[in-house]
C-alpha positions as CSV (number, residue, x, y, z in Angstrom):
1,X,11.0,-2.8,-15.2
2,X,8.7,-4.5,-12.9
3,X,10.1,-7.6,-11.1
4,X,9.4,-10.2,-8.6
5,X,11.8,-9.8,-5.6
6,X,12.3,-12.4,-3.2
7,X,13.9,-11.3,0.2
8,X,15.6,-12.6,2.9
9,X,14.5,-11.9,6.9
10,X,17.1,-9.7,7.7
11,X,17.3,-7.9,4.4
12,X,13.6,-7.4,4.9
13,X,13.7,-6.5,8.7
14,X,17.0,-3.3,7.4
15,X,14.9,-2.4,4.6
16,X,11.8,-1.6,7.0
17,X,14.4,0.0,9.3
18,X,15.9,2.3,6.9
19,X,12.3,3.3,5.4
20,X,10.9,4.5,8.9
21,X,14.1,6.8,9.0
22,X,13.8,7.6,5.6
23,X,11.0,9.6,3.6
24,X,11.2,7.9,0.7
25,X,9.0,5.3,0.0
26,X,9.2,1.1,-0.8
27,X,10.1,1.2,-4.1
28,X,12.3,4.3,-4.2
29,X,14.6,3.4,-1.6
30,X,15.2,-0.3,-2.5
31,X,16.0,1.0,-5.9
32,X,18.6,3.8,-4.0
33,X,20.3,1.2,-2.5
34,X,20.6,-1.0,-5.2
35,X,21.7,2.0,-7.2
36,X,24.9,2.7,-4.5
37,X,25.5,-0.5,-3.8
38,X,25.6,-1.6,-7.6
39,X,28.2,1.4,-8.4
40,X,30.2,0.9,-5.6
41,X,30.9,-2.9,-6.7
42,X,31.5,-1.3,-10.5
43,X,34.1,0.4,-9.5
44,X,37.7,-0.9,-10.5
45,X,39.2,-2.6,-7.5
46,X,42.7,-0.4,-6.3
47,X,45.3,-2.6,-6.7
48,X,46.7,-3.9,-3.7
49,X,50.5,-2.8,-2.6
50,X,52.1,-5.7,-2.0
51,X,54.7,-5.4,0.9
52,X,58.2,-6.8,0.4
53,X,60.2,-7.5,3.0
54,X,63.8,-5.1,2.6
55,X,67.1,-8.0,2.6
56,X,69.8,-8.1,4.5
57,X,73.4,-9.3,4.4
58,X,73.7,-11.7,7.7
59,X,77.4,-12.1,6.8
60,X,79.0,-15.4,6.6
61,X,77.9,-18.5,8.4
62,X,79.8,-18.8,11.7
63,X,79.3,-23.1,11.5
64,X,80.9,-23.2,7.6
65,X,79.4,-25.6,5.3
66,X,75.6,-26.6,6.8
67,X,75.6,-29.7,4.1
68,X,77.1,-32.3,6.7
69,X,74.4,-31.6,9.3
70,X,76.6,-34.2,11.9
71,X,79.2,-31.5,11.8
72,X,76.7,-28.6,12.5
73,X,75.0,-30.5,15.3
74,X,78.7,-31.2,17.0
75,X,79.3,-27.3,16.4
76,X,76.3,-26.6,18.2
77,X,75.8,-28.7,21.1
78,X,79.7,-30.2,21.3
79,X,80.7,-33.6,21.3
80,X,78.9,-34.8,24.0
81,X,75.5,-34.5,22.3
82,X,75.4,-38.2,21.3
């Protein structure tokens, strides 16, 4: 298939790059690349292990009920927090 390919300054400047370290020509190595780089973003994604954090028993609550906050503040910082 013959195509028109319009490319950017940096993707022109690692192509040129990778063609002076390379033997293979224009045309052969654009289409190698393409070629890996096309597979590799064919291939089914791994699905990611999702971490879940372990629970742990803390015990009772040392203030008691934490539903009248007044009550835990005076637990907390005594009665001469007001």
């Amino acid at each position: 298939m013959r195509t028109t390919l319009t490319l950017e300054d940096d993707v022109a400047a690692m192509l040129k790059r990778a063609q002076q370290k390379s033997s293979l020509g224009f045309k052969d190595l654009v289409n190698d690349l393409l070629r890996t780089a096309l597979k590799q973003a064919m291939k089914p994604k791994s699905p990611v292990k999702r971490y879940r954090q372990p629970s742990t028993d803390t015990g009772q609550c040392l203030i008691g009920s934490v539903a009248d906050i007044e009550h835990v503040f005076d637990e907390l910082e005594g009665p001469m927090r007001r």
